[in-house]
C-alpha positions as CSV (number, residue, x, y, z in Angstrom):
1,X,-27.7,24.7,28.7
2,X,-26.8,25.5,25.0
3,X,-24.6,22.9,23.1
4,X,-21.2,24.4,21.6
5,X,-22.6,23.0,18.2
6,X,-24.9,25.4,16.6
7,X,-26.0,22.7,14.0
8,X,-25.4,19.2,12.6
9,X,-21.8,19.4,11.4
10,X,-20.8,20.0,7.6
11,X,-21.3,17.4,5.0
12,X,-17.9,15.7,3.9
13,X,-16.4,15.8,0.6
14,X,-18.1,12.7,-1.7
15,X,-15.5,9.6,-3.2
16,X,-15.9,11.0,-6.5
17,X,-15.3,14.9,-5.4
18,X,-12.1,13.7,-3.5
19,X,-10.7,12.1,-6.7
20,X,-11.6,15.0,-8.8
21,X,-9.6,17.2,-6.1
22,X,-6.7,14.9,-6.4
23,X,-6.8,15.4,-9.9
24,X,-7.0,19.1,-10.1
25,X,-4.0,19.3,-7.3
26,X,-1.5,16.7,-9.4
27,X,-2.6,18.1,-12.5
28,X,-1.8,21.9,-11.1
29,X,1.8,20.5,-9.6
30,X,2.8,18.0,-12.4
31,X,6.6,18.1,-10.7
32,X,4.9,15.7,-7.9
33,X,5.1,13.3,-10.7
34,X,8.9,13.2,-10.7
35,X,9.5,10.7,-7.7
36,X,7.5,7.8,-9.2
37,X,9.3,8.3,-13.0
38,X,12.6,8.6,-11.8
39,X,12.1,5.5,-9.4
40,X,10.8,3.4,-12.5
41,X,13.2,4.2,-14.5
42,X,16.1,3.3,-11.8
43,X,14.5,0.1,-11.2
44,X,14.0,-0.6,-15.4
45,X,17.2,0.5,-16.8
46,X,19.3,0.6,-13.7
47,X,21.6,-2.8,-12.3
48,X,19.1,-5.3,-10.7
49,X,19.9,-7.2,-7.6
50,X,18.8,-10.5,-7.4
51,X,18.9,-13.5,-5.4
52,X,18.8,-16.6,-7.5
53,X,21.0,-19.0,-5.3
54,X,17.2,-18.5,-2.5
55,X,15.1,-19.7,-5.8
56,X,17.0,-22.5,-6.4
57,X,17.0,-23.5,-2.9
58,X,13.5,-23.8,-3.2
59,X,13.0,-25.3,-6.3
60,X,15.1,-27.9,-4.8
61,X,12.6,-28.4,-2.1
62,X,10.0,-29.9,-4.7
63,X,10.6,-33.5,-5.2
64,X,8.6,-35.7,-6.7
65,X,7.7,-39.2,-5.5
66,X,8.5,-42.3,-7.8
67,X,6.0,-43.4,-9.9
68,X,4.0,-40.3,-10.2
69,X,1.0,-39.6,-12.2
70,X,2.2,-37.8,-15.6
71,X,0.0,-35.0,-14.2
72,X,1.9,-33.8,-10.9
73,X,4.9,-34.5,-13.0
74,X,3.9,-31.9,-15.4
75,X,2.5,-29.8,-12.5
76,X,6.2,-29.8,-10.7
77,X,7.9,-29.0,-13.8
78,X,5.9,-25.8,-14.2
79,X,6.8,-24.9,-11.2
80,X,10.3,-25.2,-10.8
81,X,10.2,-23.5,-14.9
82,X,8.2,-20.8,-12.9
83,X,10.6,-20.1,-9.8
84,X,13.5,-20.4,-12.5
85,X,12.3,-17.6,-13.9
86,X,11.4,-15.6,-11.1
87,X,15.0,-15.9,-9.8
88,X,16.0,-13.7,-12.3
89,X,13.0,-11.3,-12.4
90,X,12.7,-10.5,-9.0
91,X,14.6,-7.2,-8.1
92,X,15.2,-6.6,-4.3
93,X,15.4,-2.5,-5.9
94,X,11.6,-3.0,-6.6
95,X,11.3,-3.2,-2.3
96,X,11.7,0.6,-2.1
97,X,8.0,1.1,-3.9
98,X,6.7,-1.6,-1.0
99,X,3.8,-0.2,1.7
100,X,2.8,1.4,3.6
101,X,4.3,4.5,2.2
102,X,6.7,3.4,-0.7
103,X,6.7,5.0,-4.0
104,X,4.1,3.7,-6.5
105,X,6.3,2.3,-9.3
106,X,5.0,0.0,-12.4
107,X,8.1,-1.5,-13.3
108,X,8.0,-2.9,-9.9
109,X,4.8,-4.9,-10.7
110,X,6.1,-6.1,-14.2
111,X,9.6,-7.5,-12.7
112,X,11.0,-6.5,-16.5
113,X,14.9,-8.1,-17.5
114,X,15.0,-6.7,-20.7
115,X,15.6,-3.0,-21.6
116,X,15.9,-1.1,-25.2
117,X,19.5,-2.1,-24.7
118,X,19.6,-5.4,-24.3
119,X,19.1,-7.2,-20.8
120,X,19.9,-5.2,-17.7
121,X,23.1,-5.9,-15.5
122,X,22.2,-8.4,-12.7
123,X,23.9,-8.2,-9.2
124,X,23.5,-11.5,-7.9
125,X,23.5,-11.6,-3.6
126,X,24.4,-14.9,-2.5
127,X,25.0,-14.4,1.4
128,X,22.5,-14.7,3.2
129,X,23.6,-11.8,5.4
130,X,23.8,-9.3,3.0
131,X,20.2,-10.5,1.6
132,X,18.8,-10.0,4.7
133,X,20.6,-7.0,5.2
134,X,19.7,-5.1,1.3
135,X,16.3,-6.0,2.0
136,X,15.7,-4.2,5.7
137,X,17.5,-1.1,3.3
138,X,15.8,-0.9,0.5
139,X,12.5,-1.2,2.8
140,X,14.0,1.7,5.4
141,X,14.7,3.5,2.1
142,X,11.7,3.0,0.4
143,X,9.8,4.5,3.5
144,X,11.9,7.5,4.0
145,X,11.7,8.5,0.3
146,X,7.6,7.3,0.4
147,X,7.1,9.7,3.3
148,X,8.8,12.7,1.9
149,X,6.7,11.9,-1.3
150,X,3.7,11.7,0.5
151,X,4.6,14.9,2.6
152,X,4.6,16.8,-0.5
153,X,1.3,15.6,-1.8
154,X,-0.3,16.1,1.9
155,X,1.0,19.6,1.4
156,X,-0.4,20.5,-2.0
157,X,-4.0,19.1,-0.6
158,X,-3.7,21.0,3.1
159,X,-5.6,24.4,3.5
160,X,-3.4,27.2,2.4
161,X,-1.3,28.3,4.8
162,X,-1.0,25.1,6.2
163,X,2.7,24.4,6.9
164,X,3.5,20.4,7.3
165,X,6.8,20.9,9.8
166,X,8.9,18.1,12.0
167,X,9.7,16.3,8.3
168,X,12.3,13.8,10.3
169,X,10.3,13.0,13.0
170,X,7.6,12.3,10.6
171,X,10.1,10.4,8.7
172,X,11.2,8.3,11.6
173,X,7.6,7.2,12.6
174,X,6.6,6.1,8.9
175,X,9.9,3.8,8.8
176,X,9.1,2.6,12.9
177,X,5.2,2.2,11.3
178,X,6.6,0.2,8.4
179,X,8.3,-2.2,10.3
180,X,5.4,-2.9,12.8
181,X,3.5,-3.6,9.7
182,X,6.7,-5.7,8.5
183,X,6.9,-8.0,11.9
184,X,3.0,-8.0,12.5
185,X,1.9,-9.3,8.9
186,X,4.8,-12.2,9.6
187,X,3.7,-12.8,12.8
188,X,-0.2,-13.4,11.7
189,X,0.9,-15.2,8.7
190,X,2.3,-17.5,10.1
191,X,0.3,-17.9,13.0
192,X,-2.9,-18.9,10.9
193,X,-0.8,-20.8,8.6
194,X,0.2,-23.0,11.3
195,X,-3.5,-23.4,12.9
196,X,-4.8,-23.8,9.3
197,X,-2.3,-26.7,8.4
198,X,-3.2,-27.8,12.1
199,X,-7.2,-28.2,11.8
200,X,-6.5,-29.0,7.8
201,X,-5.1,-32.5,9.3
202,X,-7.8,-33.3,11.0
203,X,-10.7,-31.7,8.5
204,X,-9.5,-30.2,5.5
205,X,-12.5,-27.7,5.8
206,X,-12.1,-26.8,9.1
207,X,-8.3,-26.1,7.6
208,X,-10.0,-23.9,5.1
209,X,-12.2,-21.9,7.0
210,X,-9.2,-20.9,9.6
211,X,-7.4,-19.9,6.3
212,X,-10.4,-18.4,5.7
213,X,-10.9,-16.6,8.7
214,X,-7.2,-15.3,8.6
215,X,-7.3,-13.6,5.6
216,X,-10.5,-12.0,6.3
217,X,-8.6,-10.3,9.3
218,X,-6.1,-9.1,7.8
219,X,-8.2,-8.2,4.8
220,X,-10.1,-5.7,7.3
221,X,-7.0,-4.9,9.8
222,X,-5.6,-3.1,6.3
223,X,-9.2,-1.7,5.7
224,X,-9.3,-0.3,8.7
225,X,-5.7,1.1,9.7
226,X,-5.7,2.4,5.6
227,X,-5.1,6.0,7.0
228,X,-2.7,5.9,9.8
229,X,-0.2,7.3,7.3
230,X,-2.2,9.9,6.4
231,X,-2.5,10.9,10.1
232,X,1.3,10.4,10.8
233,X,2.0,12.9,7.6
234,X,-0.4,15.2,7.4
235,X,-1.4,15.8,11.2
236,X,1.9,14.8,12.4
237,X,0.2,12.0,15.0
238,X,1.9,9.1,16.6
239,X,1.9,5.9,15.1
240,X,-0.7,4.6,17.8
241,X,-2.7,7.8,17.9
242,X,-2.6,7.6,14.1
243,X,-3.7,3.4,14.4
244,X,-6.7,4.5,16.5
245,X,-7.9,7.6,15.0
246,X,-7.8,5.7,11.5
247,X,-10.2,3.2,13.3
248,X,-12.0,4.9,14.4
249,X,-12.6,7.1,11.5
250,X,-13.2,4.0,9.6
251,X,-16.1,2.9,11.9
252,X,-18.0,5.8,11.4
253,X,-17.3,5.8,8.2
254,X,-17.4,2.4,6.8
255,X,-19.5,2.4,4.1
256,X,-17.6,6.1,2.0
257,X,-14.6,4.3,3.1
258,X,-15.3,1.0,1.2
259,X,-16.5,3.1,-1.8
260,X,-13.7,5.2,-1.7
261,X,-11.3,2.3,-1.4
262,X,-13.3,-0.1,-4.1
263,X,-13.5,2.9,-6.6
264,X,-9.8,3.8,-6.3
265,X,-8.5,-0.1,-6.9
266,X,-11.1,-0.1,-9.9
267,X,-9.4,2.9,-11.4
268,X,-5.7,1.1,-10.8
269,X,-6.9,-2.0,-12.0
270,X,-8.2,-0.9,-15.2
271,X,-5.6,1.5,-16.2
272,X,-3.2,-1.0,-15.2
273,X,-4.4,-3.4,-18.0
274,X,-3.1,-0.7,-20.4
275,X,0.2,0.3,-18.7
276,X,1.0,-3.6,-18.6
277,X,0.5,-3.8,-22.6
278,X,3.9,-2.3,-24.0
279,X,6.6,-4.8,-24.2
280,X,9.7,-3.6,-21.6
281,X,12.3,-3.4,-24.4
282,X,10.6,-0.5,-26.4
283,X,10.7,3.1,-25.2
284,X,6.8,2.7,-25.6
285,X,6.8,1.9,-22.1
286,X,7.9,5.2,-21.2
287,X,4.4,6.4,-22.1
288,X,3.1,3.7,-19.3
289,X,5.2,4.8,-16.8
290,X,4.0,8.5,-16.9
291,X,0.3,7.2,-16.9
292,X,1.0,4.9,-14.2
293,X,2.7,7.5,-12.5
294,X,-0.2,10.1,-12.9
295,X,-2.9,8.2,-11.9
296,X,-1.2,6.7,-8.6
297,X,-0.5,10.0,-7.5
298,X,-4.6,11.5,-8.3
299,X,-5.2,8.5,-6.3
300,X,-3.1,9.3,-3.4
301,X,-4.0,12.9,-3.3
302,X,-7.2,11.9,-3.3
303,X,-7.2,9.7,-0.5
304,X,-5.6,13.1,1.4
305,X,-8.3,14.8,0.4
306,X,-10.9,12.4,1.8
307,X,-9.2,11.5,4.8
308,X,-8.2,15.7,5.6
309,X,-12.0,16.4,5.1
310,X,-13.6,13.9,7.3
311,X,-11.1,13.9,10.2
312,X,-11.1,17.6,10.4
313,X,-14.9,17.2,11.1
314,X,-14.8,14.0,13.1
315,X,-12.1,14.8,15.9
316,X,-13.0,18.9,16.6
317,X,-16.7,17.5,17.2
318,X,-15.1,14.3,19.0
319,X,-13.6,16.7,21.7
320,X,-16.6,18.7,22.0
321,X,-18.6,16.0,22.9
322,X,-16.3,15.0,25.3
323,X,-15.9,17.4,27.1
324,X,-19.6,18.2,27.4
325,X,-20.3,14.5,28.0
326,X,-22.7,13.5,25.4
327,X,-23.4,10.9,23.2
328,X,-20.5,10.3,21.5
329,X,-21.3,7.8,18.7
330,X,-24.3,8.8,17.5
331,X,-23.3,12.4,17.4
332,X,-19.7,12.0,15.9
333,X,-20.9,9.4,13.1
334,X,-20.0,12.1,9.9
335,X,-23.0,12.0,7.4
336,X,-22.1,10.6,3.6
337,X,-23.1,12.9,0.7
338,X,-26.4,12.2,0.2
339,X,-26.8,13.4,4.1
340,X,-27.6,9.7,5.9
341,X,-25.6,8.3,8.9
Protein backbone atom coordinates (compact mmCIF):
# COMPACT_ATOMS: atom_id res chain seq x y z
CA UNK A 1 0.00 0.00 0.00
CA UNK A 2 1.40 3.44 -1.19
CA UNK A 3 1.63 6.18 1.57
CA UNK A 4 -0.35 9.54 0.67
CA UNK A 5 3.13 11.22 1.25
CA UNK A 6 5.15 11.09 -1.83
CA UNK A 7 8.27 12.36 0.11
CA UNK A 8 9.66 13.74 3.40
CA UNK A 9 7.66 16.92 3.86
CA UNK A 10 9.09 20.51 2.99
CA UNK A 11 11.72 22.14 5.03
CA UNK A 12 10.33 25.14 7.23
CA UNK A 13 11.24 28.61 6.97
CA UNK A 14 14.70 29.20 9.29
CA UNK A 15 14.52 31.93 12.58
CA UNK A 16 16.46 34.26 10.68
CA UNK A 17 14.33 33.92 7.23
CA UNK A 18 11.08 34.41 9.39
CA UNK A 19 12.45 37.72 10.80
CA UNK A 20 13.59 38.91 7.46
CA UNK A 21 9.90 38.16 6.19
CA UNK A 22 8.59 40.12 9.05
CA UNK A 23 10.60 42.79 8.08
CA UNK A 24 9.94 42.90 4.34
CA UNK A 25 5.91 42.64 5.28
CA UNK A 26 6.06 45.75 8.04
CA UNK A 27 8.37 47.56 6.02
CA UNK A 28 5.92 47.11 2.76
CA UNK A 29 2.70 48.09 5.09
CA UNK A 30 4.34 50.89 7.34
CA UNK A 31 0.47 51.95 8.30
CA UNK A 32 0.61 48.62 10.71
CA UNK A 33 2.79 50.82 12.61
CA UNK A 34 0.04 53.27 13.64
CA UNK A 35 -1.55 51.13 16.59
CA UNK A 36 1.63 51.01 18.66
CA UNK A 37 2.50 55.08 18.07
CA UNK A 38 -0.77 56.24 18.71
CA UNK A 39 -1.04 53.95 21.93
CA UNK A 40 2.38 55.54 23.21
CA UNK A 41 1.63 58.59 22.69
CA UNK A 42 -1.95 58.28 24.58
CA UNK A 43 -0.26 56.75 27.43
CA UNK A 44 2.82 59.64 27.36
CA UNK A 45 1.01 62.86 26.77
CA UNK A 46 -2.47 61.71 27.66
CA UNK A 47 -4.13 62.00 31.64
CA UNK A 48 -2.57 59.06 33.68
CA UNK A 49 -4.59 57.09 36.13
CA UNK A 50 -3.02 56.21 39.09
CA UNK A 51 -3.49 54.55 42.32
CA UNK A 52 -1.31 56.05 45.00
CA UNK A 53 -3.64 55.64 48.13
CA UNK A 54 -2.69 51.06 47.16
CA UNK A 55 1.18 52.30 47.41
CA UNK A 56 0.89 53.89 50.45
CA UNK A 57 -0.94 51.12 51.87
CA UNK A 58 1.88 49.17 51.39
CA UNK A 59 4.58 51.17 52.20
CA UNK A 60 2.86 51.29 55.43
CA UNK A 61 3.14 47.59 55.71
CA UNK A 62 7.09 47.93 56.21
CA UNK A 63 7.84 48.59 59.78
CA UNK A 64 10.87 48.44 61.16
CA UNK A 65 11.74 46.78 64.54
CA UNK A 66 13.37 49.04 67.41
CA UNK A 67 16.84 49.06 67.59
CA UNK A 68 17.68 48.05 64.03
CA UNK A 69 20.91 47.80 62.43
CA UNK A 70 21.64 51.23 60.46
CA UNK A 71 21.71 48.82 57.48
CA UNK A 72 17.99 47.52 57.24
CA UNK A 73 17.18 51.04 58.27
CA UNK A 74 18.71 52.30 55.23
CA UNK A 75 17.36 49.25 53.31
CA UNK A 76 13.50 50.23 54.37
CA UNK A 77 13.93 53.73 53.52
CA UNK A 78 14.84 52.86 50.01
CA UNK A 79 12.10 51.11 49.72
CA UNK A 80 9.37 53.01 50.86
CA UNK A 81 11.47 56.17 48.64
CA UNK A 82 10.97 53.46 45.84
CA UNK A 83 7.07 52.54 46.14
CA UNK A 84 6.67 56.48 46.77
CA UNK A 85 7.68 56.89 43.61
CA UNK A 86 6.13 54.18 41.85
CA UNK A 87 2.69 55.45 43.09
CA UNK A 88 2.96 58.11 40.89
CA UNK A 89 4.60 56.38 37.85
CA UNK A 90 2.55 53.58 37.54
CA UNK A 91 -0.29 54.20 34.91
CA UNK A 92 -3.29 51.67 34.98
CA UNK A 93 -3.57 53.11 30.85
CA UNK A 94 -0.12 51.25 30.42
CA UNK A 95 -2.53 47.67 31.17
CA UNK A 96 -3.99 47.92 27.59
CA UNK A 97 -0.25 46.99 26.08
CA UNK A 98 -0.31 43.81 28.78
CA UNK A 99 -0.20 39.98 27.16
CA UNK A 100 -1.06 37.90 25.63
CA UNK A 101 -2.14 40.03 22.76
CA UNK A 102 -1.86 43.76 23.97
CA UNK A 103 -0.24 46.36 21.91
CA UNK A 104 3.52 46.64 22.29
CA UNK A 105 4.01 50.16 23.68
CA UNK A 106 7.51 51.63 25.14
CA UNK A 107 6.14 54.33 27.14
CA UNK A 108 4.56 51.54 29.04
CA UNK A 109 7.88 50.07 30.09
CA UNK A 110 9.41 53.58 31.06
CA UNK A 111 6.34 54.59 33.42
CA UNK A 112 7.31 58.47 32.16
CA UNK A 113 5.45 61.57 34.48
CA UNK A 114 6.89 64.21 32.65
CA UNK A 115 6.08 65.46 29.08
CA UNK A 116 7.56 68.41 26.84
CA UNK A 117 4.84 70.25 28.72
CA UNK A 118 5.36 69.92 31.92
CA UNK A 119 4.11 66.89 34.11
CA UNK A 120 1.08 64.96 32.75
CA UNK A 121 -2.41 65.33 34.48
CA UNK A 122 -2.83 62.54 37.14
CA UNK A 123 -6.32 60.88 37.85
CA UNK A 124 -5.89 59.51 41.07
CA UNK A 125 -8.58 56.13 41.83
CA UNK A 126 -9.03 55.73 45.36
CA UNK A 127 -11.93 53.14 45.59
CA UNK A 128 -11.12 50.16 45.58
CA UNK A 129 -14.10 49.22 43.34
CA UNK A 130 -13.41 51.27 40.65
CA UNK A 131 -9.52 50.05 40.74
CA UNK A 132 -10.58 46.74 40.36
CA UNK A 133 -12.98 47.62 37.95
CA UNK A 134 -10.46 50.10 35.42
CA UNK A 135 -8.15 47.45 35.62
CA UNK A 136 -10.44 44.26 34.23
CA UNK A 137 -11.14 47.35 31.40
CA UNK A 138 -8.19 48.39 30.31
CA UNK A 139 -7.05 44.61 30.26
CA UNK A 140 -10.55 43.65 28.16
CA UNK A 141 -9.57 46.64 26.07
CA UNK A 142 -6.12 46.07 25.64
CA UNK A 143 -7.02 42.48 24.26
CA UNK A 144 -9.66 43.52 21.92
CA UNK A 145 -7.52 46.33 20.30
CA UNK A 146 -4.24 43.66 20.55
CA UNK A 147 -6.28 41.09 18.55
CA UNK A 148 -7.48 43.39 15.87
CA UNK A 149 -3.74 44.46 15.71
CA UNK A 150 -2.53 41.18 15.46
CA UNK A 151 -5.42 40.25 12.89
CA UNK A 152 -3.94 42.70 10.59
CA UNK A 153 -0.38 41.57 10.87
CA UNK A 154 -1.63 37.75 10.56
CA UNK A 155 -3.19 39.07 7.44
CA UNK A 156 -0.29 40.83 5.66
CA UNK A 157 1.83 37.44 6.51
CA UNK A 158 -1.14 34.82 5.24
CA UNK A 159 -0.90 33.47 1.54
CA UNK A 160 -2.61 35.76 -0.81
CA UNK A 161 -5.93 35.26 -1.00
CA UNK A 162 -6.15 34.20 2.34
CA UNK A 163 -9.13 36.01 3.90
CA UNK A 164 -8.93 36.10 8.10
CA UNK A 165 -12.99 36.23 8.69
CA UNK A 166 -15.24 35.75 12.20
CA UNK A 167 -13.02 39.05 13.55
CA UNK A 168 -15.52 39.10 16.81
CA UNK A 169 -15.45 35.73 17.51
CA UNK A 170 -11.79 35.85 17.22
CA UNK A 171 -12.01 38.84 19.35
CA UNK A 172 -14.05 37.24 22.05
CA UNK A 173 -11.66 34.10 22.49
CA UNK A 174 -8.41 36.35 22.78
CA UNK A 175 -10.14 38.46 25.69
CA UNK A 176 -11.74 34.74 27.22
CA UNK A 177 -7.76 33.48 26.51
CA UNK A 178 -6.53 36.58 28.34
CA UNK A 179 -8.27 36.07 31.32
CA UNK A 180 -7.50 32.25 31.70
CA UNK A 181 -3.92 33.47 31.45
CA UNK A 182 -5.06 36.31 34.11
CA UNK A 183 -6.64 33.73 36.85
CA UNK A 184 -4.14 30.82 36.06
CA UNK A 185 -0.74 32.89 36.56
CA UNK A 186 -2.53 34.11 40.08
CA UNK A 187 -3.52 30.93 40.86
CA UNK A 188 0.23 29.30 40.39
CA UNK A 189 1.67 32.28 41.92
CA UNK A 190 0.44 31.97 44.66
CA UNK A 191 0.22 28.44 45.01
CA UNK A 192 4.09 28.06 44.96
CA UNK A 193 4.47 31.06 46.94
CA UNK A 194 2.69 29.60 49.72
CA UNK A 195 4.58 25.98 49.50
CA UNK A 196 7.81 27.90 49.01
CA UNK A 197 7.29 30.07 52.24
CA UNK A 198 6.00 26.69 53.68
CA UNK A 199 9.23 24.33 53.11
CA UNK A 200 11.43 27.90 53.47
CA UNK A 201 10.38 27.45 57.34
CA UNK A 202 11.57 24.43 57.70
CA UNK A 203 14.77 24.60 55.20
CA UNK A 204 15.36 27.69 53.60
CA UNK A 205 16.76 25.69 50.57
CA UNK A 206 14.23 23.41 50.26
CA UNK A 207 12.11 26.93 50.21
CA UNK A 208 14.30 27.87 47.36
CA UNK A 209 14.20 25.10 45.17
CA UNK A 210 10.16 24.96 45.29
CA UNK A 211 10.62 28.76 44.19
CA UNK A 212 12.81 27.34 42.07
CA UNK A 213 10.81 24.76 40.65
CA UNK A 214 7.76 27.27 40.21
CA UNK A 215 9.24 29.51 38.08
CA UNK A 216 10.75 27.03 35.90
CA UNK A 217 7.11 25.93 35.19
CA UNK A 218 5.80 28.76 34.35
CA UNK A 219 9.00 29.78 32.59
CA UNK A 220 8.24 26.71 30.11
CA UNK A 221 4.11 26.76 30.42
CA UNK A 222 4.76 30.43 28.48
CA UNK A 223 7.41 28.66 26.24
CA UNK A 224 5.28 26.23 25.24
CA UNK A 225 1.58 27.80 24.93
CA UNK A 226 3.78 31.08 23.04
CA UNK A 227 1.53 30.44 19.94
CA UNK A 228 -1.95 29.81 20.98
CA UNK A 229 -2.63 33.32 19.78
CA UNK A 230 -1.30 32.89 16.78
CA UNK A 231 -3.61 29.85 16.25
CA UNK A 232 -6.80 31.66 17.67
CA UNK A 233 -6.04 34.66 14.96
CA UNK A 234 -4.63 33.35 12.21
CA UNK A 235 -6.41 29.84 11.92
CA UNK A 236 -9.35 30.92 13.86
CA UNK A 237 -8.97 27.78 16.51
CA UNK A 238 -10.40 27.54 19.88
CA UNK A 239 -8.66 28.59 22.79
CA UNK A 240 -8.02 24.80 23.86
CA UNK A 241 -7.46 23.53 20.32
CA UNK A 242 -5.07 26.57 19.99
CA UNK A 243 -3.33 25.52 23.82
CA UNK A 244 -2.75 22.04 22.39
CA UNK A 245 -1.75 22.51 18.89
CA UNK A 246 0.87 25.22 20.27
CA UNK A 247 2.21 22.21 22.40
CA UNK A 248 2.38 20.29 20.51
CA UNK A 249 4.05 22.23 17.77
CA UNK A 250 6.49 23.31 20.36
CA UNK A 251 7.49 19.57 21.09
CA UNK A 252 8.47 18.94 17.87
CA UNK A 253 9.92 21.86 17.52
CA UNK A 254 11.70 22.74 20.54
CA UNK A 255 14.97 23.57 19.70
CA UNK A 256 13.83 26.45 16.31
CA UNK A 257 11.40 27.46 18.86
CA UNK A 258 14.05 28.38 21.58
CA UNK A 259 16.14 30.01 18.92
CA UNK A 260 13.48 31.74 17.44
CA UNK A 261 12.24 32.96 20.89
CA UNK A 262 16.03 33.74 22.35
CA UNK A 263 16.93 35.55 19.01
CA UNK A 264 13.78 37.73 19.01
CA UNK A 265 14.25 38.91 22.99
CA UNK A 266 17.95 39.58 22.01
CA UNK A 267 16.84 41.90 19.27
CA UNK A 268 14.24 43.74 21.88
CA UNK A 269 16.65 43.83 24.48
CA UNK A 270 19.24 45.50 22.71
CA UNK A 271 17.31 48.00 20.74
CA UNK A 272 15.60 48.66 23.89
CA UNK A 273 18.83 50.04 25.50
CA UNK A 274 18.70 52.77 22.88
CA UNK A 275 14.86 53.51 22.87
CA UNK A 276 15.26 53.88 26.80
CA UNK A 277 18.13 56.66 26.30
CA UNK A 278 16.07 59.93 25.41
CA UNK A 279 14.84 61.72 28.43
CA UNK A 280 10.62 61.69 28.35
CA UNK A 281 10.37 65.44 28.39
CA UNK A 282 12.14 66.05 24.88
CA UNK A 283 10.34 65.26 21.60
CA UNK A 284 13.57 63.10 21.07
CA UNK A 285 11.58 60.39 22.32
CA UNK A 286 9.38 60.48 19.54
CA UNK A 287 12.15 59.04 17.44
CA UNK A 288 12.17 55.95 20.19
CA UNK A 289 8.76 55.33 19.93
CA UNK A 290 8.71 54.79 16.08
CA UNK A 291 11.88 52.44 16.53
CA UNK A 292 10.24 50.73 19.27
CA UNK A 293 7.26 50.54 17.44
CA UNK A 294 8.96 49.12 14.16
CA UNK A 295 10.83 46.58 15.53
CA UNK A 296 8.07 45.04 17.86
CA UNK A 297 5.89 44.73 14.99
CA UNK A 298 9.07 42.78 12.56
CA UNK A 299 9.13 40.77 15.59
CA UNK A 300 5.54 39.91 15.70
CA UNK A 301 5.22 39.35 12.05
CA UNK A 302 7.85 37.31 12.30
CA UNK A 303 6.70 35.06 14.84
CA UNK A 304 3.41 34.64 12.15
CA UNK A 305 5.57 33.88 9.73
CA UNK A 306 7.32 31.04 11.74
CA UNK A 307 4.45 29.69 13.36
CA UNK A 308 2.09 29.82 9.65
CA UNK A 309 5.06 27.89 8.05
CA UNK A 310 5.56 25.11 10.45
CA UNK A 311 1.96 24.42 11.46
CA UNK A 312 0.85 24.37 7.92
CA UNK A 313 3.27 21.43 7.56
CA UNK A 314 2.87 19.81 10.90
CA UNK A 315 -1.07 19.37 11.12
CA UNK A 316 -1.98 18.39 7.08
CA UNK A 317 0.74 15.58 7.70
CA UNK A 318 -0.62 15.14 11.44
CA UNK A 319 -4.01 14.01 9.79
CA UNK A 320 -2.51 11.97 7.28
CA UNK A 321 -0.88 9.89 9.58
CA UNK A 322 -3.79 9.50 11.40
CA UNK A 323 -5.81 8.43 9.38
CA UNK A 324 -3.48 5.82 7.85
CA UNK A 325 -2.29 4.85 11.36
CA UNK A 326 1.33 5.33 11.36
CA UNK A 327 3.89 6.52 13.40
CA UNK A 328 2.93 9.65 14.37
CA UNK A 329 5.87 11.23 16.25
CA UNK A 330 8.61 10.32 14.35
CA UNK A 331 6.97 11.13 11.12
CA UNK A 332 5.31 14.57 12.14
CA UNK A 333 8.58 15.89 14.00
CA UNK A 334 9.19 18.99 11.09
CA UNK A 335 12.95 19.08 10.18
CA UNK A 336 14.99 22.53 11.14
CA UNK A 337 16.88 24.23 8.31
CA UNK A 338 19.83 22.49 8.20
CA UNK A 339 17.44 19.25 7.47
CA UNK A 340 17.90 17.26 11.10
CA UNK A 341 14.94 16.10 13.39
Amino acid sequence: MESPVSGPPAKPIGVLQSLVLGFENIASQPILLIPPLLLDLLIWLGPRLTIPAIFEELGSLITMPTGSEPALIEQVNFMRATIQELSHRVNLVSIVSSLPVGLPSLISSKQTIDTPFGAGKEIELISPFIIVLTILLMLVVGQALGAQYHIWIAQQIAPAGKKITNRWLTIRRMIFFALLVMVLSIMVGLGFSLFALLFAILLPLLGFMVGFLGFSFVFWAFVYLIFTPHGIIRYRLGVIRAMTESTTLVRLNLLPVVGFLSLAYGIAWLTNQVWFLPDEKTWFILLAIAGHAFISTTLLAGSYAFYQDRRDLLFPLQEVIAETGGNGQDAMRVPDKGGKT
